[in-house]
MARPAPA-275573 format. One record per residue (C-alpha): x, y, z; residue in three letters. Coordinates in pm, 1 decimal. Each point is the difference from the previous one (the first is absolute). Layout:
% MARPAPA-275573
<c1:X&c2:Y&c3:Z&aa:ALA>
...
//
This chain:
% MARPAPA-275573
<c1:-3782.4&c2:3856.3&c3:-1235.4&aa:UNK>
<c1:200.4&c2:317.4&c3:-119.7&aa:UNK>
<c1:117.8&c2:290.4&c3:266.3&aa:UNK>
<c1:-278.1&c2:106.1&c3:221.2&aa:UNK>
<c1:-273.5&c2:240.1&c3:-114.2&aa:UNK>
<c1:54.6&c2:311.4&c3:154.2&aa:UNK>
<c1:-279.1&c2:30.5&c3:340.9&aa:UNK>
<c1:-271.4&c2:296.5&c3:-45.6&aa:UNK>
<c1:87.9&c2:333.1&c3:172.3&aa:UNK>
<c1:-134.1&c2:112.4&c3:297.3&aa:UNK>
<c1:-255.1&c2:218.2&c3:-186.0&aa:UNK>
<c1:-53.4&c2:-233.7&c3:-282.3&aa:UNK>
<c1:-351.0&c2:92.5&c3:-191.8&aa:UNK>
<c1:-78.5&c2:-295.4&c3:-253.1&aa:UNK>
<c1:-49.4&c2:31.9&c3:-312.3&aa:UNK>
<c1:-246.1&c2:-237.5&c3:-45.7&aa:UNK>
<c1:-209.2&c2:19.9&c3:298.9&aa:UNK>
<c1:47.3&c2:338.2&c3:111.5&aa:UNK>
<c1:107.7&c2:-88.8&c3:375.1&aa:UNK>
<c1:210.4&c2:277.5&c3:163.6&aa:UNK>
<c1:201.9&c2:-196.0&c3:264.6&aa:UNK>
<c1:4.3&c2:343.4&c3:220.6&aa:UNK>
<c1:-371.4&c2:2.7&c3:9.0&aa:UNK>
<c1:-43.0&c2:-340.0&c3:130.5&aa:UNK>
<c1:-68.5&c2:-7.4&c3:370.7&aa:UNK>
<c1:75.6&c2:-355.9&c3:242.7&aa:UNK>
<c1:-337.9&c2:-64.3&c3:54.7&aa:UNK>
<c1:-74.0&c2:34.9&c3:-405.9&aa:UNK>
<c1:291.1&c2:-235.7&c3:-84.5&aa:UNK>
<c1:-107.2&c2:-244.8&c3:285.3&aa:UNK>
<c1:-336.2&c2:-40.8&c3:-152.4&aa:UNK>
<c1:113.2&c2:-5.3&c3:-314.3&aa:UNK>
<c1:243.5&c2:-289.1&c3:76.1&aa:UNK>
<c1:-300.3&c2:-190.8&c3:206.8&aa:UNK>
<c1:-175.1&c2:-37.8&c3:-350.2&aa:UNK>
<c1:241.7&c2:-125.5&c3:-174.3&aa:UNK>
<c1:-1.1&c2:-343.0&c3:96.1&aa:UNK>
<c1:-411.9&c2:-44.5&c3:-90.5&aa:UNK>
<c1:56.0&c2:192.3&c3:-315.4&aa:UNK>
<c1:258.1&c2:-250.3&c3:-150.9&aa:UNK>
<c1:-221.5&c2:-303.9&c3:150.1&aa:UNK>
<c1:-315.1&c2:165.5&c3:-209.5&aa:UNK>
<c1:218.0&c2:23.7&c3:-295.4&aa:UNK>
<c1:177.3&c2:-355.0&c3:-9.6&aa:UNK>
<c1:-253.7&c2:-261.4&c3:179.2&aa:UNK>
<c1:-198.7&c2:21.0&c3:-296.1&aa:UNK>
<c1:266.5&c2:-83.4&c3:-290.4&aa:UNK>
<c1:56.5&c2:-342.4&c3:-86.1&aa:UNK>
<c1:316.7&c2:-159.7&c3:96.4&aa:UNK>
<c1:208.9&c2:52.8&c3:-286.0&aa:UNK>
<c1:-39.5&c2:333.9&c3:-78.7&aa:UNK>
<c1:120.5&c2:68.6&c3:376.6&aa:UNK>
<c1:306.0&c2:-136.4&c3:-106.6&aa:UNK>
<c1:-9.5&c2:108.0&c3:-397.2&aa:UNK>
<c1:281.0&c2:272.8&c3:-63.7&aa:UNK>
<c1:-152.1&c2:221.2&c3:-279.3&aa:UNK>
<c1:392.3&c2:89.2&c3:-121.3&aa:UNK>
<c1:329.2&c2:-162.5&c3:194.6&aa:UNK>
<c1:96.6&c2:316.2&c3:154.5&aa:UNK>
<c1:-374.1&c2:46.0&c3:145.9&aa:UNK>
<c1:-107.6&c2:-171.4&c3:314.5&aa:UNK>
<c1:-264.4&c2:-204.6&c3:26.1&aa:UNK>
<c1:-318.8&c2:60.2&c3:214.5&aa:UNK>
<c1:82.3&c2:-213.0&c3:268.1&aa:UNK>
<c1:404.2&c2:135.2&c3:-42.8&aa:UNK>
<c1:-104.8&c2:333.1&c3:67.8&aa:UNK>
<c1:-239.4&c2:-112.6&c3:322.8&aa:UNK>
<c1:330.6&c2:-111.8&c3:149.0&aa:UNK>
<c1:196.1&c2:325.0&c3:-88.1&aa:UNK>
<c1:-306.3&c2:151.0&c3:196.5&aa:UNK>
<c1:4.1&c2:-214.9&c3:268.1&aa:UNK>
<c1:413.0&c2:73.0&c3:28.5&aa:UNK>
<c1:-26.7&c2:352.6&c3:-62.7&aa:UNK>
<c1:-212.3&c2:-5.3&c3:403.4&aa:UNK>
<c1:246.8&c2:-206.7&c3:141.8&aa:UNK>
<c1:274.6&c2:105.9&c3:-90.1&aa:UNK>
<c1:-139.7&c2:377.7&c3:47.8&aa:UNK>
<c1:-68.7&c2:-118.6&c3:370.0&aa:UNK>
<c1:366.2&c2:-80.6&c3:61.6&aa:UNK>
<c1:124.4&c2:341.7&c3:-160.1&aa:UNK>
<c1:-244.9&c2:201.0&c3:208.9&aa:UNK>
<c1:101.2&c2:-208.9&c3:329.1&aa:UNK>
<c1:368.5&c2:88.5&c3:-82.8&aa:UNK>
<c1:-57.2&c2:363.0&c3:-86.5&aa:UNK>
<c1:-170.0&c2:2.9&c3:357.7&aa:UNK>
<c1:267.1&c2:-187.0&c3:196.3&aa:UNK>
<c1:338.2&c2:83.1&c3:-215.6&aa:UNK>
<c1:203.4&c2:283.5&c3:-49.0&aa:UNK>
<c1:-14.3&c2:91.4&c3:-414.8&aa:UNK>
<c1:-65.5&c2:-400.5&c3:-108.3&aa:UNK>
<c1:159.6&c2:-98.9&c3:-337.0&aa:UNK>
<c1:-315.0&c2:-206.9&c3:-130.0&aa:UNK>
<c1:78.1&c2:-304.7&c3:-216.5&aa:UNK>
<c1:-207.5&c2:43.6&c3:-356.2&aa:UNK>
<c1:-253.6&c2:-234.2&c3:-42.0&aa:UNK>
<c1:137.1&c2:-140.4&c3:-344.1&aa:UNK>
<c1:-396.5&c2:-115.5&c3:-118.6&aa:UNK>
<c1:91.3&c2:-141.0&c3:-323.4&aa:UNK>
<c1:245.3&c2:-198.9&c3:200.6&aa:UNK>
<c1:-252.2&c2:-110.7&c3:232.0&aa:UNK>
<c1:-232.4&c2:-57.4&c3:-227.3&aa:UNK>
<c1:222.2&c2:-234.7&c3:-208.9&aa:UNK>
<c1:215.6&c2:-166.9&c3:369.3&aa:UNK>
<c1:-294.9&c2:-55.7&c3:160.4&aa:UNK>
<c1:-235.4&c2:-111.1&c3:-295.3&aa:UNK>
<c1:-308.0&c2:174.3&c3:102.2&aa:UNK>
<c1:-119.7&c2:-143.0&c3:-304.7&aa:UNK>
<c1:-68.7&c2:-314.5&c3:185.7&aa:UNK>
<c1:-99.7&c2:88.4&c3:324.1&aa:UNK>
<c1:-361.7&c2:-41.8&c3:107.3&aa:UNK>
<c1:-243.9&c2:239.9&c3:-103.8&aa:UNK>
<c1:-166.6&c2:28.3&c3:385.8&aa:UNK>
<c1:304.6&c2:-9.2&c3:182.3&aa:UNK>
<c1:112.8&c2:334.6&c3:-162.9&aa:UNK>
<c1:-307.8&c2:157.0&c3:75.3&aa:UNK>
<c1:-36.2&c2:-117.9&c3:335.4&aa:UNK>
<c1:439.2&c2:90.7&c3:69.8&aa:UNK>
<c1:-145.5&c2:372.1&c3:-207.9&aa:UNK>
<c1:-277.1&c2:37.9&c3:254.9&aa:UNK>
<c1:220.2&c2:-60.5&c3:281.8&aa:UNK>
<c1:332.0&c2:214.3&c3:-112.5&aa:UNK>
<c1:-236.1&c2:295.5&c3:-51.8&aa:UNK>
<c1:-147.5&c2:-46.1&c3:327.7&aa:UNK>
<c1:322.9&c2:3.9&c3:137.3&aa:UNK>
<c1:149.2&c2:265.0&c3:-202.6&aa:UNK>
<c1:-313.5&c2:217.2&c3:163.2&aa:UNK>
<c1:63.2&c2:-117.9&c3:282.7&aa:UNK>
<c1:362.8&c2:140.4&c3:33.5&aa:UNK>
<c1:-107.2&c2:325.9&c3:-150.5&aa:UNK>
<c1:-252.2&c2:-25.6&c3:309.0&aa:UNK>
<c1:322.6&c2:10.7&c3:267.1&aa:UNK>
<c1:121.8&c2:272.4&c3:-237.8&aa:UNK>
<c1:43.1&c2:278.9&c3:290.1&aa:UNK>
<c1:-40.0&c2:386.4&c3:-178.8&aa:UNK>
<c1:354.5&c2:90.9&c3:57.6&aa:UNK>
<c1:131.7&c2:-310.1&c3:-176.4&aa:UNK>
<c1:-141.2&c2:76.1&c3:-373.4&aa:UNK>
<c1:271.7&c2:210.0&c3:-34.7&aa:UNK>
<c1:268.0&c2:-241.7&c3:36.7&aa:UNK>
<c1:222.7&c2:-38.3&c3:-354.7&aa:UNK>
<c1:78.8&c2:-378.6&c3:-134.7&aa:UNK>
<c1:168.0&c2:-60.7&c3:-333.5&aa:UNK>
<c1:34.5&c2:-232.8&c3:-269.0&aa:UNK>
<c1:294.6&c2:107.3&c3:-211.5&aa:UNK>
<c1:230.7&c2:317.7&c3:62.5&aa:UNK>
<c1:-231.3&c2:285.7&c3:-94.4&aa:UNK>
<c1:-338.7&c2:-172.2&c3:21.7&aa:UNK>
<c1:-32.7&c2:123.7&c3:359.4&aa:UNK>
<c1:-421.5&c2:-44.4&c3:153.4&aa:UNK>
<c1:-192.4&c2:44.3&c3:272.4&aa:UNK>
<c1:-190.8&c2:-229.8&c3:230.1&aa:UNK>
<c1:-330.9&c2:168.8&c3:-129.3&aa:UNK>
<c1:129.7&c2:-21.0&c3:-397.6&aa:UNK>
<c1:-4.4&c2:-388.4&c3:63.5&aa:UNK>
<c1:-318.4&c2:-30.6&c3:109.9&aa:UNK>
<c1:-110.0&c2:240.0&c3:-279.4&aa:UNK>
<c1:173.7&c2:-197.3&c3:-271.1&aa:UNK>
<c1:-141.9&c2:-347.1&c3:164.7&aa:UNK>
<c1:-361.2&c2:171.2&c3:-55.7&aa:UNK>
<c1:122.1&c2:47.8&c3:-355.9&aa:UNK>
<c1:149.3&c2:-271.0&c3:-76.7&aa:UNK>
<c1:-297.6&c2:-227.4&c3:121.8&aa:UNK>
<c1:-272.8&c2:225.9&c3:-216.7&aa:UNK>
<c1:254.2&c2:-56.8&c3:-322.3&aa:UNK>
<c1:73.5&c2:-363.1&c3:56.6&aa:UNK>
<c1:-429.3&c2:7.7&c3:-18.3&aa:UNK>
<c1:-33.3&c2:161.4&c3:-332.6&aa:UNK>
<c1:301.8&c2:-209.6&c3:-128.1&aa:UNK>
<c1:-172.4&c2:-300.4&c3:80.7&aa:UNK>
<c1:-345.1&c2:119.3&c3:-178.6&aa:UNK>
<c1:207.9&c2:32.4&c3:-313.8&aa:UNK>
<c1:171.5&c2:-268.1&c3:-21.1&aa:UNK>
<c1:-302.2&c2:-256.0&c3:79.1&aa:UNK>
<c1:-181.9&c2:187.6&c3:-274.8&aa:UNK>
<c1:284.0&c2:-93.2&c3:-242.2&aa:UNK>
<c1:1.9&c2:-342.5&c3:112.8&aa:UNK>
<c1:-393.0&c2:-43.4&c3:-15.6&aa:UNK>
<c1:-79.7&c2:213.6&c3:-291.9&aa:UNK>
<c1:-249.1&c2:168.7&c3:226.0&aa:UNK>
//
């Protein structure tokens, strides 16, 4: 729970996957973001219960941790992209995840609620990138003085985020399992 990561540019490239924010289109993110939900269901459903809950280090989330960062990450997303579409330059509160994580003890929450709250804050995460109008992706919200974004970076770094959260969640449930 130290300062804030810095947030990705608005042409970010990543290092590890290669995804050039600039070359992502709305209707790539969207379906990108509709997948995410099934993918982490595939992935955790099959894992017994305590490795969904097994941190492999203390500063590592566990499985089901990181399916409630995911599920977070949409709806929270959802109310920045509703306020960068209905406020002039919103200051958007950080989403403090380790806080979250820790307050809100995602450790114990049931494993088919999250997915079920995941499915649903994606959908509605689409959804408001749905009443997105052209001449609104443009519109700048920021985080912390400097870290200025667009309406169309969020959605791009939700798409991200989602696809990352995935792979984390592979990892870790191989470390836990030993498979």
């Amino acid at each position: 729970m130290d300062a804030l990561p810095p947030l990705a540019a608005e042409d970010h490239v990543c290092a590890s996957c290669d995804l050039a924010y600039t070359s992502l289109d709305v209707a790539t993110a969207v379906a990108g973001i509709r997948s995410v939900p099934d993918a982490v269901t595939s992935r955790v459903t099959a894992l017994p219960e305590p490795a969904l809950r097994r941190r492999p280090e203390p500063a590592v989330w566990s499985v089901l941790e990181y399916a409630a960062h995911v599920r977070d990450v949409y709806a929270t997303f959802l109310i920045r992209l509703h306020r960068a579409r209905t406020e002039d330059r919103p200051t958007l509160d950080p989403m403090f995840g380790d806080l979250r994580a820790q307050r809100l003890r995602y450790n114990d929450l049931p494993l088919d609620a999250v997915l079920r709250e995941l499915a649903l804050a994606a959908a509605g995460f689409c959804d408001e990138v749905g009443d997105t109008a052209d001449d609104e992706w443009g519109r700048p919200v920021r985080r912390l003085p400097g870290e200025d974004r667009t309406a169309l970076w969020l959605v791009r770094h939700a798409m991200h985020e989602g696809v990352h959260h995935v792979r984390d969640i592979e990892r870790v449930a191989e470390l836990v399992t030993g498979r």
